[in-house]
N, C-alpha and C positions, 0 to 999 in steps of 0.2 A: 223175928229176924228177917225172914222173909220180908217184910213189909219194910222196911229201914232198908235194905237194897233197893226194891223196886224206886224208893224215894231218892236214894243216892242215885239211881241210874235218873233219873227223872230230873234231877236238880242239876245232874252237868249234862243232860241232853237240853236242858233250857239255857244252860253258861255257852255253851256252843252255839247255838241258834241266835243269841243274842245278837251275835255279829253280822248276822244273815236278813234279821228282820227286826224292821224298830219295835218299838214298846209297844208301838200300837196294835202290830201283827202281829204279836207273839200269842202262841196257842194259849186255847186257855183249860185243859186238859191235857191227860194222856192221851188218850187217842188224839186229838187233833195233832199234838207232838208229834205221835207216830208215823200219820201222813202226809204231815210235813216233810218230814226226813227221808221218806219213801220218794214223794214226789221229785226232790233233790238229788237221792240217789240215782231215780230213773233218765233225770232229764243231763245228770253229770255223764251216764253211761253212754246217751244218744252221743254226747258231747267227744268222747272219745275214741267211739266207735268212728265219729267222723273226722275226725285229726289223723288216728288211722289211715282210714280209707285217702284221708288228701296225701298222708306220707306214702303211703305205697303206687298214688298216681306219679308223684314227685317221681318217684323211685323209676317207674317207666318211661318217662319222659328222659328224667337224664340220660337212662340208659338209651334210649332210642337216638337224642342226641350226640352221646360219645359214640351211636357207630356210624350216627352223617361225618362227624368230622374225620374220624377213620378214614371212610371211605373218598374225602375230600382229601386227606392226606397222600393217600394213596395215589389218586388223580394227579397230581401235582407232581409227584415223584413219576410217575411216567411221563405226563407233561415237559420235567425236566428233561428226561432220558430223549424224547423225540426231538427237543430242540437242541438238546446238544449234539445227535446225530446229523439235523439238520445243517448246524454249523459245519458241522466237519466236512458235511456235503458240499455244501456250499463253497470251503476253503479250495475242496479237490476241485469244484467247477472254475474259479475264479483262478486257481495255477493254472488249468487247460485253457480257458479265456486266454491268459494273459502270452501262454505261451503262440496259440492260435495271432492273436495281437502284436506277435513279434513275427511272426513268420508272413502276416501279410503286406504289414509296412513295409517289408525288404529295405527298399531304398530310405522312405520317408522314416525310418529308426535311425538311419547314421546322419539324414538331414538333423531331425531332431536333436540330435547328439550336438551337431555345429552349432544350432541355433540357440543351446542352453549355454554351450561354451561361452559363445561369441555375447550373450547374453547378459553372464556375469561378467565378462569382462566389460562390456560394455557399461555395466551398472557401475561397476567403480569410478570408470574415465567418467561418466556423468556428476557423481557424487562431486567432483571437483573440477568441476567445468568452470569456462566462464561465464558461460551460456546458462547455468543453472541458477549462479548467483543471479540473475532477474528473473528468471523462470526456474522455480524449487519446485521438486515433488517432480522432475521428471524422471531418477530413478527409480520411484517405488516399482513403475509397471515394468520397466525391465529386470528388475529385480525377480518379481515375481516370475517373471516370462521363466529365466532363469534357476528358479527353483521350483518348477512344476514338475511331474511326473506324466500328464498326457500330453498328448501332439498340441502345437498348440493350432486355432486356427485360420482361415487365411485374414479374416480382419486383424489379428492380430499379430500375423507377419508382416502386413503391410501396414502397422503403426508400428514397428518394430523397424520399420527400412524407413519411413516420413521420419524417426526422432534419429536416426542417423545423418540422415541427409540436412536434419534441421541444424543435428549438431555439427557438421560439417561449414554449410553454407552460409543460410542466414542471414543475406543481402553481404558478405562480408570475405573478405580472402581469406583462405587459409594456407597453412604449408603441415607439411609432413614431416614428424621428425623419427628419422632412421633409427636413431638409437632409443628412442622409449618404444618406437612405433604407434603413436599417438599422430591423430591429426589436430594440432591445435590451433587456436587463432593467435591473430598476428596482435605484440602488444600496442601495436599501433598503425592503423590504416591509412594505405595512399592515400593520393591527393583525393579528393569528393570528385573532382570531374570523373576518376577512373573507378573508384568502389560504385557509383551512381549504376556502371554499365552491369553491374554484378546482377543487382535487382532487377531490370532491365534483361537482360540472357534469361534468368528464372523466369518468368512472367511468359517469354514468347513459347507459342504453342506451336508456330505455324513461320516458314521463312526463314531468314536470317537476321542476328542482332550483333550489333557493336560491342567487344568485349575485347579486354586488357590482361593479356594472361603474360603470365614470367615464362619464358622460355628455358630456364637454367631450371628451371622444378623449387623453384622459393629463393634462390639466392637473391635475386633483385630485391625480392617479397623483404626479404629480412634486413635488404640494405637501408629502405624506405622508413623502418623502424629506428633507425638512430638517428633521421631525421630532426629537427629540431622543434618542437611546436611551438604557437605562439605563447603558452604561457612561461616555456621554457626560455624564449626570446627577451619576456620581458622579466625574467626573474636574472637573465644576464647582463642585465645593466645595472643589478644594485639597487641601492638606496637613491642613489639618484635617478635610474628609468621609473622607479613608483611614485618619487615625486611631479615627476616630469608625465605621466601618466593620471596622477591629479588634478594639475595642471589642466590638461585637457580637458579633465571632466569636470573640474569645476567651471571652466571656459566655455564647456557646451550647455552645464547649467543654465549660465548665467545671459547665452544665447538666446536657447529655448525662451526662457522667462520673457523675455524683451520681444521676442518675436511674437509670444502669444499674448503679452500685454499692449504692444502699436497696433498688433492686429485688431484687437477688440476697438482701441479707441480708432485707429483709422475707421472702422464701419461706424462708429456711435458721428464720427466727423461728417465721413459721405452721409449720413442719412440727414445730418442739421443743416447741410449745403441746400438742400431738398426744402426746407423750412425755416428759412431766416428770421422772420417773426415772429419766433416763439423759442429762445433762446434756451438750449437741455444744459444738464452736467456734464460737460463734453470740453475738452479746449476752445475748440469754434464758439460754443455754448456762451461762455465765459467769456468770452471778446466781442460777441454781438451783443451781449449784459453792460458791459462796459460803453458802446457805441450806445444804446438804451440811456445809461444815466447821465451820458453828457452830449447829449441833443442839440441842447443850446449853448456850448460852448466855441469858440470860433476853430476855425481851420486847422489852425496850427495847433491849437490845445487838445482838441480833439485827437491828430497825429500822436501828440506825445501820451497820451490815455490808451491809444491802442497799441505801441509801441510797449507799453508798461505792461498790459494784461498779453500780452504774446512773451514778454522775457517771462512771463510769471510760470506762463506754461509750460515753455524750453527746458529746463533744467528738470522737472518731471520724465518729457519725452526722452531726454538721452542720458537719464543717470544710468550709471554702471556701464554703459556703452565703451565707456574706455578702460575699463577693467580688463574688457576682453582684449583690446589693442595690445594693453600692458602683458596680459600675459603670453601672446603670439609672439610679444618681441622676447619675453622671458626663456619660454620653451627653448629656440633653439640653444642659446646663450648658456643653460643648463645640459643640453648636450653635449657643447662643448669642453663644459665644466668637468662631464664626465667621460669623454675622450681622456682630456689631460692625466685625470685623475686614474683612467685603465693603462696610461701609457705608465704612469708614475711605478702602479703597481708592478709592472710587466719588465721594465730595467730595474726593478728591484730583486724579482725572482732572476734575471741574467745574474747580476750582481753576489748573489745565492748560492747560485744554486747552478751558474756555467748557461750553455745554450744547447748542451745532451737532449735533453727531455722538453721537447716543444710542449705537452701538456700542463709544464709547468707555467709558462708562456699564455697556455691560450683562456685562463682568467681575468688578465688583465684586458688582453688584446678584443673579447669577446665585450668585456663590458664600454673597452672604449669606442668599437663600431656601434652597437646597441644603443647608446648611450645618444650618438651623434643621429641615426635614424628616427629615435625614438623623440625628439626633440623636431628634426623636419617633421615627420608625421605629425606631431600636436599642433606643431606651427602654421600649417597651411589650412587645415580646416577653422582653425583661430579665426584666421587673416579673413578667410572666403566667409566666417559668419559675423565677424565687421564689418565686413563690407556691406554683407545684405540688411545687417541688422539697421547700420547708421544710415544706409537710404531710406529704410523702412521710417528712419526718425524725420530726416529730409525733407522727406515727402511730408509726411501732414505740418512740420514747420512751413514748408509753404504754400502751401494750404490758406494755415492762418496770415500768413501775410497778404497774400492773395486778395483776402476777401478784406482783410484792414485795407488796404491799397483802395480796391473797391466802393469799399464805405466812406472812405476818405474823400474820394472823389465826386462820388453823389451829393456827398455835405457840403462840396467846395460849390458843385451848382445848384443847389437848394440858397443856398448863401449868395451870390451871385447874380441871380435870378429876382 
């Protein structure tokens, strides 16, 4: 019986072991069985002995760590406690500051007070200036000026009085108006000879300058503004001063062109005068070509050959010349056109409308004066660049006559001879 246990204990201490060591290592007895199992049990023990021992280092480490952070915890919460004291400190210094800060400015606190006022107000009247529509962005810093809490300092009261003064002046009159109390500009500025002295006064440093001021305080200033300009002049003659305004400038076109086109050929002329034996693309050029191919032709035929290359060239030199004639006779004639046609208007509103309200009247009346100047004005500059122009043509027509005449004559004593 005994023996049948010991084999039962034997046969699952080898079923066990099997897992632990191949076939090859497997005891090959009891006793070696034995100390196998011994050897395993001893080296399982070292095994947890030291799993242990690393748990219970774990064990003092953490501990040692939850009481740094503890005591990091701790730090912090007084940390907190001194800086919140410190603010509070800090709040009561900065009321005594601030009150100290009021008590020494005295005066420069009620200055300050003006200078915010005047500040924002000033920021507004800029925002809608006319002065800022070409120059934008000059309320931001008044703006700012105006919503600051410290003094502000002297550079920056003295750009604060320059964008006053800018907005005031600015080479330009201005007037004052009582009832916004705004100083604005004027919608329309004197004569140029008299705004010119404006710039002119600013500028001097030193002596005296010529300067045109309203004695009434703007009344004149604003009489000056319902003045007429000239666009307004010439938008009162109608359809007919725009034509009549065309007119002219196609007339001065058509001047220019011709002045700048005789001008060229008159120098290409003077210079072949200089060189008659070598005939250029020139009118002269062309007429000394002509004298070249009939050499040997007599007197008189010769005459009629240079006669033929001089008509050739005329009608070149003075085309469109009389364009301009035409329309200097035109201009006035169209003025007149539209006199008749402001008068027509003008005893039609009597006819209307009675002779009560002369503004009803002065449509007609405006377009038929307008109408009549504006016609002189085209017409004389017309006349005066005919003039120049067709001598300008004159001139080198005889020129080439000149030199045919010339040539004519040498051939007659070549021949002669």
């Amino acid at each position: 019986m005994k023996k049948l246990i010991t084999t039962a204990i034997v046969a699952a201490t080898l079923s066990l072991s099997a897992g632990i060591a191949s076939a090859a290592d497997a005891p090959k007895s009891i006793d070696q069985l034995l100390k196998q199992v011994q050897t395993e049990r001893a080296n399982a023990s070292k095994t947890n002995k030291k799993r242990e021992q690393e748990f219970r280092n774990e064990r003092g480490d953490k501990a040692q760590l939850l009481k740094n952070e503890k005591n990091a915890l701790a730090a912090e919460r007084q940390r907190g406690k001194d800086l919140n004291q410190a603010f509070l400190d800090n709040e009561r210094k900065i009321g005594q500051l601030e009150e100290d800060l009021k008590t020494a400015q005295g005066d420069l606190g009620e200055m300050f007070g003006v200078v915010k006022g005047d500040a924002g107000d000033f920021a507004g009247k800029l925002a809608g200036s006319n002065v800022s529509a070409q120059y934008p962005g000059r309320d931001v810093f008044i703006a700012d000026l105006g919503a600051r809490k410290q003094l502000p300092k002297i550079d920056e009261l003295e750009r604060f009085w320059e964008e006053q003064l800018f907005e005031m002046a600015d080479g330009q009159y201005v007037v004052y108006n009582a009832d916004l109390g705004l100083i604005q500009q004027l919608s329309q500025q004197p004569d140029g000879y008299q705004v010119k002295t404006v710039g002119a006064f600013e500028d001097t440093t030193s002596g005296a300058a010529k300067l045109y001021i309203d004695p009434v305080k703007g009344v004149l200033l604003n009489i000056f503004t319902q003045k007429a300009t000239i666009e307004e002049r010439i938008e009162a003659g109608g359809t007919i001063g725009y034509i009549i305004m065309v007119l002219l400038a196609l007339g001065a076109l058509i001047s220019i062109e011709r002045l700048v086109t005789l001008g060229i050929v008159g120098a290409k002329v003077k210079a072949q005068r200089k060189n008659l034996d070598n005939p250029g693309n020139n009118p002269l050029g062309r007429v000394l070509q002509a004298y070249q191919d009939n050499k040997d032709v007599d007197v008189e035929t010769l005459e009629l050959k240079l006669d033929e290359a001089i008509l050739k060239e005329t009608p070149a030199l003075e085309t469109r010349i009389s364009i301009i004639k035409v329309l200097a006779a035109i201009a006035p004639m169209m003025g007149l056109l539209g006199t008749v046609t402001g008068m027509i208007a003008t005893f039609q509103s009597i006819q209307l409308f009675g002779t009560g309200d002369p503004k009803l009247m002065a449509g007609g009346i405006s377009m038929a004066l307008m109408t009549t100047v504006q016609g002189l004005v085209a017409a004389l500059p017309l006349m005066l660049m005919h003039a120049v122009v067709i001598a300008r043509s004159k001139s080198i027509v005889q020129v080439l006559e000149e030199q045919s005449a010339g040539i004519v004559a040498s051939h007659a004593e070549k021949r002669n001879a």
